[in-house]
C-alpha positions in Angstrom: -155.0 -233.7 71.7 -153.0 -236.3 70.9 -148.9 -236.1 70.7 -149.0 -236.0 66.6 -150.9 -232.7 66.6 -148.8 -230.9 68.9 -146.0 -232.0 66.8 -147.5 -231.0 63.8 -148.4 -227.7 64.8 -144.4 -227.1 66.3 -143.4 -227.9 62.4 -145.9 -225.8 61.2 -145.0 -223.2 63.4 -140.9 -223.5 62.6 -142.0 -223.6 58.6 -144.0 -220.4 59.4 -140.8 -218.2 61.5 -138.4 -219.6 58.7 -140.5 -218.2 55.8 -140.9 -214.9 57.4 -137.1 -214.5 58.2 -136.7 -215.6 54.3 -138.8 -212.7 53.0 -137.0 -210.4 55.9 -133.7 -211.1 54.5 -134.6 -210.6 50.6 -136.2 -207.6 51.5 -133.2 -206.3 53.3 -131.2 -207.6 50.3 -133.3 -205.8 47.4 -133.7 -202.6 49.5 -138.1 -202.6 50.1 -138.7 -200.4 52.7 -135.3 -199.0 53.1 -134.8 -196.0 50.4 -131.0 -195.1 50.0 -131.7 -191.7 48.0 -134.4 -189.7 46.7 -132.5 -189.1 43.4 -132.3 -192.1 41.3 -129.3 -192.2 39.0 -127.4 -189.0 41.2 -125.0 -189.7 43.8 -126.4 -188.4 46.9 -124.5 -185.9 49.0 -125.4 -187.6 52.1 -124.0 -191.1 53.4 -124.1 -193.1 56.4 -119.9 -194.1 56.8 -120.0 -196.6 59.9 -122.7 -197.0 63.0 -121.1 -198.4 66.1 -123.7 -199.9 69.0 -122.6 -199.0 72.4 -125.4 -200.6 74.4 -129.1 -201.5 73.6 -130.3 -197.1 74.0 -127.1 -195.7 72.2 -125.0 -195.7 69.3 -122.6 -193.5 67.6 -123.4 -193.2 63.6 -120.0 -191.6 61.0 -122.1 -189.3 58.5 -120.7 -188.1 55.2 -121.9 -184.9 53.7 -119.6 -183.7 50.6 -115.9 -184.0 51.9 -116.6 -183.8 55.6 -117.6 -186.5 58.4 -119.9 -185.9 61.2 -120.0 -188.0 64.4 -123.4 -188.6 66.1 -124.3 -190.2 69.2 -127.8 -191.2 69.1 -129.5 -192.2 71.8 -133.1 -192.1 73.9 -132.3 -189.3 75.4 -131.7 -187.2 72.6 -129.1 -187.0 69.9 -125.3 -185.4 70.4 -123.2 -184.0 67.5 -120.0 -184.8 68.9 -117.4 -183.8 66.0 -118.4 -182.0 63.3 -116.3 -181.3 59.8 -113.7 -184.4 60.2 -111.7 -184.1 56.8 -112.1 -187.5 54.6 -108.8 -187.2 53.1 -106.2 -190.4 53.3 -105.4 -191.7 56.6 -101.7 -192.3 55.7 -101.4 -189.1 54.3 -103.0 -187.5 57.6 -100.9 -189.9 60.0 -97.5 -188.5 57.5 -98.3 -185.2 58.0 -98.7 -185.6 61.8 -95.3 -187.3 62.2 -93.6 -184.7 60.4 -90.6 -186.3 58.2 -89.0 -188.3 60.7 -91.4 -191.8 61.0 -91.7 -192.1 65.1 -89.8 -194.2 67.2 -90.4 -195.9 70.5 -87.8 -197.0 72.7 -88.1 -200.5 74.1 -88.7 -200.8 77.7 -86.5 -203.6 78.3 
C-alpha cells in the first residue's frame, strides 16, 4: 500500500469518530435515550439535584423528592443512603437561624 492510502484511510477514519461524537452530542442535547419523566406536561416529584464523582467506582448523587433531599453514594459495591430528609428551604435563611441574631465573629490571629 502506498503512503496516500494509509493517509486516506486516517481521514476517513477522523471524518467517521467526529460524525459519531456529532450525533452523541445532539442526542444528549434533544434528550433520545435519556427520558427525564414518565408524565409529559406534570412536574415530576422526583429530581436528580447534583452528582459528584469521587473516583472512577463511586459517586455521590443529591436526590429531590417533594421538599426533601436524599444523599446517595453509589458505587460497585453497592449503594449507601447516607442522609436522608435534608430540608430544601433557603440556605441563608438556614445559615440565619443557625447563627442566632448576633452574625458570628472571628477574632484575628494576629
Amino acid at each position: 500500500m502506498e503512503l496516500e492510502s494509509y493517509f486516506r484511510f486516517g481521514l476517513a477514519l477522523i471524518f467517521v469518530l467526529a460524525l459519531i461524537g456529532v450525533l452523541a452530542v445532539a442526542a444528549r442535547r434533544f434528550g433520545l435515550g435519556f427520558p427525564t419523566s414518565s408524565r409529559k406536561g406534570k412536574k415530576g416529584r422526583l429530581s436528580v439535584v447534583e452528582v459528584l464523582s469521587l473516583d472512577a467506582k463511586r459517586r455521590l448523587v443529591l436526590f429531590k423528592r417533594d421538599a426533601k433531599e436524599h444523599l446517595v453514594l453509589l458505587g460497585a459495591a453497592g449503594d449507601v443512603v447516607i442522609e436522608t430528609g435534608i430540608p430544601t428551604d433557603d440556605f441563608a435563611a438556614v445559615l440565619k437561624d443557625a447563627a442566632g441574631d448576633e452574625p458570628v465573629r472571628r477574632e484575628d490571629p494576629a
